[in-house]
VOGU-3710 file (C-alpha; in Angstrom, 3 decimals, decimal comma):
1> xxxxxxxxxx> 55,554/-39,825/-71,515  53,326/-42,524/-70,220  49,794/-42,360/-70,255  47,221/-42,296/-67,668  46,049/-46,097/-67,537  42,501/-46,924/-67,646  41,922/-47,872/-64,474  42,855/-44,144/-63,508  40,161/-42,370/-65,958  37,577/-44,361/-65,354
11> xxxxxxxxxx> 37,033/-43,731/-61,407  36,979/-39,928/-62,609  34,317/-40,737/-65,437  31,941/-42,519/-62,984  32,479/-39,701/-60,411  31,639/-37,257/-62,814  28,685/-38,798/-64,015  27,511/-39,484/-61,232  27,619/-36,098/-59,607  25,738/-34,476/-63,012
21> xxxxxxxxxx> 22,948/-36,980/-62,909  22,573/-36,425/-58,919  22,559/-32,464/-60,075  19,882/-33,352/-62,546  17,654/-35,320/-60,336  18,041/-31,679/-57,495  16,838/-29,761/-59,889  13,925/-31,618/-60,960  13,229/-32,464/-57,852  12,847/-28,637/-56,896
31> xxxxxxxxxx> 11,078/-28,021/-59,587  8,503/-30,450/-58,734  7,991/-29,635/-55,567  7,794/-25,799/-56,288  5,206/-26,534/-58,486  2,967/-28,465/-56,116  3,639/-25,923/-53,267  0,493/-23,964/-53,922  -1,471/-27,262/-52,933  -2,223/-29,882/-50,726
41> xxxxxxxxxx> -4,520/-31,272/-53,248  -3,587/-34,679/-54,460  -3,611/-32,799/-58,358  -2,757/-35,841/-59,849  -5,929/-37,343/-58,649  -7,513/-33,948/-59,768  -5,879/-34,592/-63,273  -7,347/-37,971/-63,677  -10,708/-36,644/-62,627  -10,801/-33,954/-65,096
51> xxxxxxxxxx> -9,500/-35,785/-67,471  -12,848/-38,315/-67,031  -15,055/-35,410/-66,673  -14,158/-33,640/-70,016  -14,558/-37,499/-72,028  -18,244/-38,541/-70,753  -19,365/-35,105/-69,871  -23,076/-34,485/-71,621  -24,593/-31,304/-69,790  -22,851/-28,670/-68,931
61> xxxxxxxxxx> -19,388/-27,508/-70,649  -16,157/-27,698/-68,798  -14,599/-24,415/-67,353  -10,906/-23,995/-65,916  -10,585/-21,412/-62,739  -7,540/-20,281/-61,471  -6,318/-19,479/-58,236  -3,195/-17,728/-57,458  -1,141/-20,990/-57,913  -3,300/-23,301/-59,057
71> xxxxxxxxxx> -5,737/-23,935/-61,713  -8,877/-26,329/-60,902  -11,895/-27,782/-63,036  -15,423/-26,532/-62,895  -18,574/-28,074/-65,070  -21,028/-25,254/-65,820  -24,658/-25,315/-66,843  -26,635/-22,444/-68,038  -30,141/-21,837/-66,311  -32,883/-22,387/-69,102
81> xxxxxxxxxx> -33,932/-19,252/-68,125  -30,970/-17,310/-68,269  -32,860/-14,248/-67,500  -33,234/-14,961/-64,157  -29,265/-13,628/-63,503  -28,820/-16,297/-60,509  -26,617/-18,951/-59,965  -25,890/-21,872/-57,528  -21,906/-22,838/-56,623  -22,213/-26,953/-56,334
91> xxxxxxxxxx> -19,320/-27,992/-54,431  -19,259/-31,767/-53,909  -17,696/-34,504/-50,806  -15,300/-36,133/-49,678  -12,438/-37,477/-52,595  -14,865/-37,444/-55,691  -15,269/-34,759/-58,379  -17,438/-31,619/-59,990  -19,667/-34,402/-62,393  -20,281/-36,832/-59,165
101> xxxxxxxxxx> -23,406/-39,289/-59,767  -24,665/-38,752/-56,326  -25,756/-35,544/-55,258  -24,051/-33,182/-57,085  -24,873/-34,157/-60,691  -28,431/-33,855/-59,788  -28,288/-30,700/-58,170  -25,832/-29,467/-61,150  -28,386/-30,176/-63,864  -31,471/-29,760/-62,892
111> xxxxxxxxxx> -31,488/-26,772/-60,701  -31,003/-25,209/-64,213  -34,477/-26,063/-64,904  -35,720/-23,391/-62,192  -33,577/-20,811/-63,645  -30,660/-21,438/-61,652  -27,096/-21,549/-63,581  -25,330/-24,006/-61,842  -21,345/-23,892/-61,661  -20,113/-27,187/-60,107
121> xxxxxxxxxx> -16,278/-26,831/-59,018  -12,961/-28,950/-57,845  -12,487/-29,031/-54,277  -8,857/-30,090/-52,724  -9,077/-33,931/-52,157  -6,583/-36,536/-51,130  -5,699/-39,949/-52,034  -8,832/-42,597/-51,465  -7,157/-44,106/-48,268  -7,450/-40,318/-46,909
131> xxxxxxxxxx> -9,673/-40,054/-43,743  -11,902/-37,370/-43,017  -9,791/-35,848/-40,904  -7,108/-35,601/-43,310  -8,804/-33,654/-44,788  -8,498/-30,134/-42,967  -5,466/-29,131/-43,403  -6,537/-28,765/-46,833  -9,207/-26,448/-45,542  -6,729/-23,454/-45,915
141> xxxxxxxxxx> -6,983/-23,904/-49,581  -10,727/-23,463/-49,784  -10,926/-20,050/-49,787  -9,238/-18,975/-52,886  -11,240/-21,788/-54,701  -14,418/-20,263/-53,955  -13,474/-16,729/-54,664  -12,266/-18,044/-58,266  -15,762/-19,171/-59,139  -17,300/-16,185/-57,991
151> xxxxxxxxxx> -15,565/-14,268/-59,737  -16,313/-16,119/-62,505  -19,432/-15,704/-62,085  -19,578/-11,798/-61,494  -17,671/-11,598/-65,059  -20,768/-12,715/-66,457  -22,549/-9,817/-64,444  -24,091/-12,459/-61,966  -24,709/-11,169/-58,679  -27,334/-13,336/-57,133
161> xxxxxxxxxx> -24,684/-16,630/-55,697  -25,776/-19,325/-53,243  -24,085/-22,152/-52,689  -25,384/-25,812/-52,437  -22,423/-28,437/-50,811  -22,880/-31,679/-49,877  -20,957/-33,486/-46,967  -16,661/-32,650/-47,015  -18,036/-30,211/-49,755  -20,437/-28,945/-46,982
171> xxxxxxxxxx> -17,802/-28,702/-44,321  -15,714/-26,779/-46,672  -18,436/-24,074/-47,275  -19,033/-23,320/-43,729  -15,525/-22,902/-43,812  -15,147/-20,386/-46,483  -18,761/-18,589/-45,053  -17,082/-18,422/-41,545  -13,261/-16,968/-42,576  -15,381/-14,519/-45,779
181> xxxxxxxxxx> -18,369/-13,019/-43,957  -18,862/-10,388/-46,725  -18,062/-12,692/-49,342  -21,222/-12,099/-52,155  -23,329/-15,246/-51,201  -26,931/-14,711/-50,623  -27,437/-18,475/-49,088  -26,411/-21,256/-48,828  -27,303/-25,307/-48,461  -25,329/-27,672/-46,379
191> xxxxxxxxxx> -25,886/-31,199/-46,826  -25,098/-33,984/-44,828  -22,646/-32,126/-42,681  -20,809/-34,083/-40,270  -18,970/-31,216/-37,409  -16,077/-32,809/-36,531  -14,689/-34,695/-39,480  -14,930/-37,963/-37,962  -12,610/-36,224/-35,256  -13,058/-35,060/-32,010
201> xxxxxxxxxx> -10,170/-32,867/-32,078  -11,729/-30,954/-35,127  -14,603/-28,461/-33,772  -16,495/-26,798/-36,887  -18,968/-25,341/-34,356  -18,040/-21,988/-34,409  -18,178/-21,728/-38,564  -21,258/-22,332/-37,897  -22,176/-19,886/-35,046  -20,587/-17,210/-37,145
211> xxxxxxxxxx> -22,789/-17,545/-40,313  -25,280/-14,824/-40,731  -26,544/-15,736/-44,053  -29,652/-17,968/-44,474  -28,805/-21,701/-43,610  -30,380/-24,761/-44,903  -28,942/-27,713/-43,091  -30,067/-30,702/-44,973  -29,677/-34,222/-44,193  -31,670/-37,808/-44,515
221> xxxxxxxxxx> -33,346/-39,904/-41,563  -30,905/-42,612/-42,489  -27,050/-40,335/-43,198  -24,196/-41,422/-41,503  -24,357/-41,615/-37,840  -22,401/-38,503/-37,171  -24,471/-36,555/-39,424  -27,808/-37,601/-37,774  -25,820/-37,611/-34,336  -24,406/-33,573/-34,568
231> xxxxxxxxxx> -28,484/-32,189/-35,986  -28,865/-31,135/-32,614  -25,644/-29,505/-32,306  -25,636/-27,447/-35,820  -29,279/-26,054/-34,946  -27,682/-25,591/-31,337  -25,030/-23,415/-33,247  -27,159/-21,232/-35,454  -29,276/-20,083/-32,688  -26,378/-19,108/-30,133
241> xxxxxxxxxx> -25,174/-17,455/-33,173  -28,694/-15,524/-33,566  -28,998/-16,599/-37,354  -32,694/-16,448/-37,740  -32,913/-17,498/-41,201  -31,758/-21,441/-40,305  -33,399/-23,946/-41,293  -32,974/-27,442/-40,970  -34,641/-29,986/-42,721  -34,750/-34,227/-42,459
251> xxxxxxxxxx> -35,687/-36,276/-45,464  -37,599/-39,248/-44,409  -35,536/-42,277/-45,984  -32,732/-40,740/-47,076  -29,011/-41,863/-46,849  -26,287/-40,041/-46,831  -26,456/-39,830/-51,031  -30,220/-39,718/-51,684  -30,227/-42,728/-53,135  -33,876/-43,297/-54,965
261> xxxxxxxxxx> -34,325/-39,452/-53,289  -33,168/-37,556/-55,943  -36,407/-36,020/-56,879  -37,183/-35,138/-53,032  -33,743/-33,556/-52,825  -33,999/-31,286/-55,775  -37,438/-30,027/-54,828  -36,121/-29,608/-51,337  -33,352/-27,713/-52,414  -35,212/-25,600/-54,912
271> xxxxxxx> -38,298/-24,611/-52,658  -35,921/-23,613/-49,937  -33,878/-21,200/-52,542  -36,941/-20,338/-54,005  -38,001/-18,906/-50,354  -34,798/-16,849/-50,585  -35,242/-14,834/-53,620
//
């Protein structure tokens, strides 16, 4: 009997291998993406982050929330009074991270010194080329962060929560405050918030008109043109809402990141909450 030549066999082999490595890469493939479905998040971006944060991190100690599909970084900072039972959510802007120079690692640290613990978290973000715009899709994913950290936070028997967000981070917040009206937050501080996302299609008005809690709307005399541009329109929004505990507040000289401010932006802040308690 004669043999099957080679030049038979070998079209099968090839086939065959072919169609088990093309099964391989399906699976994977699924697998990946069912993993990422819980997020819009660029998480490798988040990865790299954290994984900077927990090498030069020197106050605070690093904490890991979870959602219900995803698990996110936070930096937390006991109050030096810890008696005091109160603590601040720091939620930071556009792309950056929980540790961020600007902003939030001021407000992270030395809040603490006023008896505030401070509990600084991940927020979705997107590639650097992202937009602003970009980002609100990513909006439906805000909630569940925020209810992670507090309860995080009510584990350790705190009750008293504000939160203090600067810029996407403040969008965000007004976000969470408008879809989570009894959500346990006693106040909150919005910083540098810009109302449409550098988009005229996106409207964040009626978060805005639908917080009851006390406001302080913070931005410099120098932020980004759509920040200074929309003051009138935020204060516009609390009132037709009726929230009489708004505030808003301009600091003289200040950009967008309180650069050479940082001193007037911590006392800001911490007067304002102190006028809370």
């Amino acid at each position: 009997m004669e043999l099957l030549g080679c030049n038979n066999i070998t079209p099968y082999i090839m086939l065959m291998r072919w169609l088990v490595s093309a099964s391989i890469f399906l699976i994977f493939s699924s697998m990946s993406v069912t993993g990422l479905a819980g997020t819009r998040s660029d998480t490798a971006k988040e990865q790299r982050w954290s994984e900077q944060i927990i090498d030069t991190l020197f106050d605070g100690d690093v904490v890991w929330l979870d959602t219900e599909d995803h698990t996110f970084l936070g930096v937390e900072m006991e109050a030096e009074d810890s008696a005091e039972n109160k603590a601040v959510i720091v939620v930071h802007g556009i792309g950056v991270h929980p540790n961020w120079e600007q902003v939030i690692r001021p407000l992270r640290v030395e809040l603490t010194q006023y008896g505030w613990q401070t509990l600084s978290i991940q927020m979705p973000i997107l590639p650097n080329e992202a937009e602003p715009n970009d980002y609100y899709p990513l909006f439906e994913e805000v909630s569940a962060r925020f209810n992670a950290a507090v309860t995080y936070l009510n584990k350790q028997g705190i009750s008293e929560i504000v939160i203090a967000a600067h810029s996407m981070g403040a969008a965000m917040t007004s976000q969470y405050l408008a879809e989570n009206p009894d959500a346990p937050i006693k106040a909150a501080v919005l910083i540098g918030m810009d109302l449409h996302l550098g988009s005229e299609k996106i409207d964040l008005h009626p978060n805005i008109i639908s917080i009851r809690i006390p406001i302080l709307d913070l931005y410099g005399s120098e932020d980004l043109p759509n920040v200074t541009g929309s003051s009138s329109l935020r204060a516009d929004a609390a009132k037709a809402g009726g929230n009489a505990h708004y505030e808003q507040i301009t600091v003289d000289g200040a950009n967008h990141f309180f650069d050479g401010k940082e001193e007037t932006l911590i006392d800001t802040v911490k007067n304002w909450l102190q006028q809370t308690d």
